[in-house]
N, CA, C and O of each residue as an XYZ file, in Angstrom:
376
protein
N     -83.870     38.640      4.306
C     -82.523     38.108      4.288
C     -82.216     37.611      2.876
O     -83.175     37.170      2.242
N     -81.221     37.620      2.395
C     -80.993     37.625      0.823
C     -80.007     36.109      1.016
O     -78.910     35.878      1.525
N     -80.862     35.420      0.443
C     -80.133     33.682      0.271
C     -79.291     33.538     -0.372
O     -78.503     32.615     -0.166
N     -79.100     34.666     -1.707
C     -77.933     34.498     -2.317
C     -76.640     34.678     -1.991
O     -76.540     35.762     -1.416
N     -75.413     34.033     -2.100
C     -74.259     34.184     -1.593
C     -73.457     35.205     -2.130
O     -73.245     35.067     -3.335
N     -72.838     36.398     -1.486
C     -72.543     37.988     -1.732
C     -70.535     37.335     -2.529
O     -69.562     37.108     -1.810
N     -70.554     37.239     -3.786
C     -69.443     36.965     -4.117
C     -68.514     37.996     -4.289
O     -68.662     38.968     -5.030
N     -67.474     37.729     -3.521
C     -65.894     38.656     -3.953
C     -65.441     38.722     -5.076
O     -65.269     37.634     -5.626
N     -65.101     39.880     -5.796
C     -64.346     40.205     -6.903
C     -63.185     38.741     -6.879
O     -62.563     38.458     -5.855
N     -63.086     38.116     -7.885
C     -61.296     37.463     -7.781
C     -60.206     37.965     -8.667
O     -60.071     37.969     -9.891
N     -59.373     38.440     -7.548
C     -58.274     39.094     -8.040
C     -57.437     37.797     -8.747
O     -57.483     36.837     -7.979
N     -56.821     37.547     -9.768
C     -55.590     37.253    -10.072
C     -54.673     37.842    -10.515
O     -54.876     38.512    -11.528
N     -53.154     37.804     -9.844
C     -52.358     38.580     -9.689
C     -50.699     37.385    -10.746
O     -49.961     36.513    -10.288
N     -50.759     37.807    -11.742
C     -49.933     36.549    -11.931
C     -48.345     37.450    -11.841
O     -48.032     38.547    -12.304
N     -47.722     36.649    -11.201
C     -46.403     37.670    -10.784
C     -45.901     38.251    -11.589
O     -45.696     39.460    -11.480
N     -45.437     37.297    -13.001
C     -44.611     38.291    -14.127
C     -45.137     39.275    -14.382
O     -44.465     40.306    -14.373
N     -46.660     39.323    -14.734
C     -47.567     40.390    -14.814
C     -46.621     41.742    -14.088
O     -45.851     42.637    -14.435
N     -47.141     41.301    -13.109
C     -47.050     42.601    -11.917
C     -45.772     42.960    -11.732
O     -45.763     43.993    -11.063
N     -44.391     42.509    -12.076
C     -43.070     42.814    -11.934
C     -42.886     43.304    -13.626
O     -41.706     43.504    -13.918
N     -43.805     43.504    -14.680
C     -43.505     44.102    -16.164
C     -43.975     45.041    -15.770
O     -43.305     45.935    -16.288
N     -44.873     45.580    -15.040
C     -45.830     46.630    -15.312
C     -44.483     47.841    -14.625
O     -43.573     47.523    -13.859
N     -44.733     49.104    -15.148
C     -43.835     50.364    -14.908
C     -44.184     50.473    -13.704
O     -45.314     50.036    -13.482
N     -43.340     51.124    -12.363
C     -43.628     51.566    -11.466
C     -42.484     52.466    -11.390
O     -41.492     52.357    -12.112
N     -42.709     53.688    -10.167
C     -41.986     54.490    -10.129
C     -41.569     54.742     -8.598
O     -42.215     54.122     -7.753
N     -40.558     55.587     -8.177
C     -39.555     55.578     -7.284
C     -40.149     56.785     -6.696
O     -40.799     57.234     -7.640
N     -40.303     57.515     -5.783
C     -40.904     58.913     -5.604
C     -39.922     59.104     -4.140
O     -39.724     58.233     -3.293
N     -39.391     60.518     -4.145
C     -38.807     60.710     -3.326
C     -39.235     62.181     -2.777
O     -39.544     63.111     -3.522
N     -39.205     62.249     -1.284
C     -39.886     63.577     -0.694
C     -38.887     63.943     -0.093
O     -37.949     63.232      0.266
N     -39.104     65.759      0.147
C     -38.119     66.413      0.748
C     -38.474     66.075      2.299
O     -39.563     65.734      2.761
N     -37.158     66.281      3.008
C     -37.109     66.283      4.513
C     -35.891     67.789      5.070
O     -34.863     68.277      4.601
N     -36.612     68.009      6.074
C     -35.574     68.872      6.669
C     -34.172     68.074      7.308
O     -33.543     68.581      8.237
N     -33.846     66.999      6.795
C     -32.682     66.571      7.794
C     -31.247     66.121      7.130
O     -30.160     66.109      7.708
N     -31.501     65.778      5.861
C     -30.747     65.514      4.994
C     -30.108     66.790      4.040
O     -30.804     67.737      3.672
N     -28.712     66.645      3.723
C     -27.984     67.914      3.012
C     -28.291     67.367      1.693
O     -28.502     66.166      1.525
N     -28.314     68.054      0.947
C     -28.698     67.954     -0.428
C     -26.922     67.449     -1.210
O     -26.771     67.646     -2.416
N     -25.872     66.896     -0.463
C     -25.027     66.236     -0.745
C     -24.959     64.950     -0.312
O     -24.609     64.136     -1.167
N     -25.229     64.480      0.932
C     -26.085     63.547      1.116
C     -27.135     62.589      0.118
O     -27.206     61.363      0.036
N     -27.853     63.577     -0.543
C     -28.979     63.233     -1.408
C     -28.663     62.754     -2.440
O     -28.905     61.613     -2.834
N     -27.992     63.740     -3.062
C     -27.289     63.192     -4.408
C     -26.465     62.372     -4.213
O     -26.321     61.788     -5.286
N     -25.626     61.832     -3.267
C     -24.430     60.530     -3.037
C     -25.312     59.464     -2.587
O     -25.002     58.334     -2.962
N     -26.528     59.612     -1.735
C     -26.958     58.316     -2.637
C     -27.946     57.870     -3.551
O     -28.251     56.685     -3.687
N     -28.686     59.259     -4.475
C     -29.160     58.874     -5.319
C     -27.983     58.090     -6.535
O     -28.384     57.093     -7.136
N     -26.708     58.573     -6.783
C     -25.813     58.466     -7.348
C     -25.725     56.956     -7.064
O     -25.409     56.219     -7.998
N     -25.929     56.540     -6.089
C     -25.455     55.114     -5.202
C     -26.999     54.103     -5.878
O     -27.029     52.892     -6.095
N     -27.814     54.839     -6.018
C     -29.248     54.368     -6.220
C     -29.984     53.604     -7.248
O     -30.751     52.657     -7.427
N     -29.082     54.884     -8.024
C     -29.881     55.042     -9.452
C     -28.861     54.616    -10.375
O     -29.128     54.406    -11.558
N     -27.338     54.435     -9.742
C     -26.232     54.928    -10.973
C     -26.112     55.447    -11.809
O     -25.794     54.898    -12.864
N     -26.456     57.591    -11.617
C     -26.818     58.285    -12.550
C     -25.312     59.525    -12.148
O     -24.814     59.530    -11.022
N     -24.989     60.115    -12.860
C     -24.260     61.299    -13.047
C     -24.360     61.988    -11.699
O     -25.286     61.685    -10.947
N     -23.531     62.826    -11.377
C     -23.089     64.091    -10.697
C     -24.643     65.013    -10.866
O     -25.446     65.477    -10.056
N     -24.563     64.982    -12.105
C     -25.494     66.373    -12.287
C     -26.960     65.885    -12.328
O     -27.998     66.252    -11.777
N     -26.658     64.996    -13.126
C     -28.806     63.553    -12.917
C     -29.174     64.015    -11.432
O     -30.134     64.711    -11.102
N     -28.262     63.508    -10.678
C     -28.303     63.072     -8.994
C     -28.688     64.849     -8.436
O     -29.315     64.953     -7.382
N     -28.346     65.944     -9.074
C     -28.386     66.821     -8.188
C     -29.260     67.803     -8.744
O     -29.734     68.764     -8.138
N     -29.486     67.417    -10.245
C     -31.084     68.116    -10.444
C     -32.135     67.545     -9.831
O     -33.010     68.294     -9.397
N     -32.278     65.967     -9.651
C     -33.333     65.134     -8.809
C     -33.627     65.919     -7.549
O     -34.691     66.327     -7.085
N     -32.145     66.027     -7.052
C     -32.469     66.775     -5.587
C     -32.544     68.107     -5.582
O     -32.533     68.652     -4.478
N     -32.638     68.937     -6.790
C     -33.382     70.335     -6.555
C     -34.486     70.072     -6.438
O     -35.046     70.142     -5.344
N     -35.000     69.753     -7.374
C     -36.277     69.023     -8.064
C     -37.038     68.902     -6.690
O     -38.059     69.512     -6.373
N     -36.330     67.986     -5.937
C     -37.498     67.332     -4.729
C     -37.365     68.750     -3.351
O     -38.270     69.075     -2.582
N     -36.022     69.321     -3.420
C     -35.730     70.335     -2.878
C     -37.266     71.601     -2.894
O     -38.052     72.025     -2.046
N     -37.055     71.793     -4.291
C     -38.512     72.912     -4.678
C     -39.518     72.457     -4.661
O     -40.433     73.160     -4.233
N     -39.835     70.985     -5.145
C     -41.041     70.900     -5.481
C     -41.862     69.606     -4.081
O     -42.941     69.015     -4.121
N     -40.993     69.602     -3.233
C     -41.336     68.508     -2.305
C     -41.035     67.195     -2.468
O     -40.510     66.496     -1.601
N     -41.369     66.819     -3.613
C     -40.830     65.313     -4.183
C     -40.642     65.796     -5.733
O     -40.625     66.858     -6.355
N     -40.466     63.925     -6.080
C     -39.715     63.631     -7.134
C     -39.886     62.270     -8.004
O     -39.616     61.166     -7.532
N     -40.221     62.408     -8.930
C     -40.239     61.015     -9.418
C     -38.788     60.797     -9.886
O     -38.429     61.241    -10.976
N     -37.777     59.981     -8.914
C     -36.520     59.682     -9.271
C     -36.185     58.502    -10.227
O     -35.144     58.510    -10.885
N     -37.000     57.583    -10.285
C     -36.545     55.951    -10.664
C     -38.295     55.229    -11.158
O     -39.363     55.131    -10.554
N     -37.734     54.780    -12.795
C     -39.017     54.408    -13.261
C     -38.612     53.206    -13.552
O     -37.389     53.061    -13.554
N     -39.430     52.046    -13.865
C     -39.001     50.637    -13.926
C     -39.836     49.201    -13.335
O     -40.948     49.139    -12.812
N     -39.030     48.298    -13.578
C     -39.805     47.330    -12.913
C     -39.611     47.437    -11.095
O     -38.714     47.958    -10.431
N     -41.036     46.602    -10.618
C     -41.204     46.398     -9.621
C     -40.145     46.064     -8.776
O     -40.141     46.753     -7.757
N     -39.097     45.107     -8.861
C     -38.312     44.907     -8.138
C     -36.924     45.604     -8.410
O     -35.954     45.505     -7.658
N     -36.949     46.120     -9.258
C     -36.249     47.072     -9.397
C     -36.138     48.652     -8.958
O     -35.164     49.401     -8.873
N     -37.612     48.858     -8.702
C     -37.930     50.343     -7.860
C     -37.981     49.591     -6.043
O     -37.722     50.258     -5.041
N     -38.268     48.510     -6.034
C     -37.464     47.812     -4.684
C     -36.018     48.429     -4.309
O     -35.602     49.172     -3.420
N     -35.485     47.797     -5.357
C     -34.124     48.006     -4.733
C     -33.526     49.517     -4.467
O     -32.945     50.032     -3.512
N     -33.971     50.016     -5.850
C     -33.555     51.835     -5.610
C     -34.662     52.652     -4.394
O     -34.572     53.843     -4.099
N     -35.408     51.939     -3.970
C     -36.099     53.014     -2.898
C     -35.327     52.390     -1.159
O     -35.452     53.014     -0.106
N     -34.611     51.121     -1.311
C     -34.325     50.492      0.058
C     -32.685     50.794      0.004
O     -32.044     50.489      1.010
N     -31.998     51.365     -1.101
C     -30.919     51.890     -0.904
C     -31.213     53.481     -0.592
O     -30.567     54.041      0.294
N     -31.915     53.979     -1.126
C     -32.262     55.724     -0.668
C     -33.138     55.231      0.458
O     -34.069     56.037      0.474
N     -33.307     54.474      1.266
C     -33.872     54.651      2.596
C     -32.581     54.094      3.756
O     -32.659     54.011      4.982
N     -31.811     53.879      3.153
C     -30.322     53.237      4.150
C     -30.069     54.789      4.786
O     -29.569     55.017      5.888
N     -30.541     55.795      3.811
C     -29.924     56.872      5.013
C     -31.385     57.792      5.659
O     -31.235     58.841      6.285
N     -32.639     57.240      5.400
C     -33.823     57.589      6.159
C     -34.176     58.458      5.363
O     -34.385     59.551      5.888
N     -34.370     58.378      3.972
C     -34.736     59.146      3.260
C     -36.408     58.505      2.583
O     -36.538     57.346      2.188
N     -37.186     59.213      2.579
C     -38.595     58.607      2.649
C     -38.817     58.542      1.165
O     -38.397     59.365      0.351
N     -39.365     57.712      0.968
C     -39.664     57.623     -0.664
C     -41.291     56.669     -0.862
O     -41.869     56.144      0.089
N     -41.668     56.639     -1.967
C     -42.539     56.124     -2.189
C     -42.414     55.356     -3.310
O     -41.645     55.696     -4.209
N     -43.258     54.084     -3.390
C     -43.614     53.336     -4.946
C     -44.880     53.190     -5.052
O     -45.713     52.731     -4.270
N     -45.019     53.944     -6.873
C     -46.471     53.922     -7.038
C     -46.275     53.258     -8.556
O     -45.351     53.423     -9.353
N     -47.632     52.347     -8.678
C     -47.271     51.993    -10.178
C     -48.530     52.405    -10.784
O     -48.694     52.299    -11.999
């Protein structure tokens, strides 16, 4: 039996830290959504152009997903919970 006490890594997480660091917006194709749909509310999302908004959604169209939205943490918050108001699946990875 090993007497010594098995210590946990300690994470510290200091918030500003973690809300500077880049994270990104990732958006996947679905069969249910029109690709006008997509772009009205990436447009709504991102506040990007006509044409930004509808290369994104070829983009995720051909290639499955998309890295749509790069930025801070609470900021890829907000653009992935407005592109999910219409059940559009997305991801944040930093």
């Amino acid at each position: 039996m090993d007497t010594q006490k098995q210590q946990k890594p300690e994470i510290i997480e200091d918030s500003e830290t973690v809300e500077r660091l880049a994270s990104r917006v990732i958006l996947y194709n679905d069969d249910w959504h029109s690709f006008d749909e997509v772009i009205a509310q990436l447009i709504k999302a991102i506040k990007c152009s006509y044409e930004k908004a509808r290369s994104l959604t070829f983009e995720v169209h051909v290639k499955g997903k998309a890295v749509v939205f790069e930025g801070d943490l609470p900021e890829c918050l907000r653009v992935s919970s407005i592109l999910e108001e219409i059940a559009l699946h997305t991801q944040i990875v930093t």
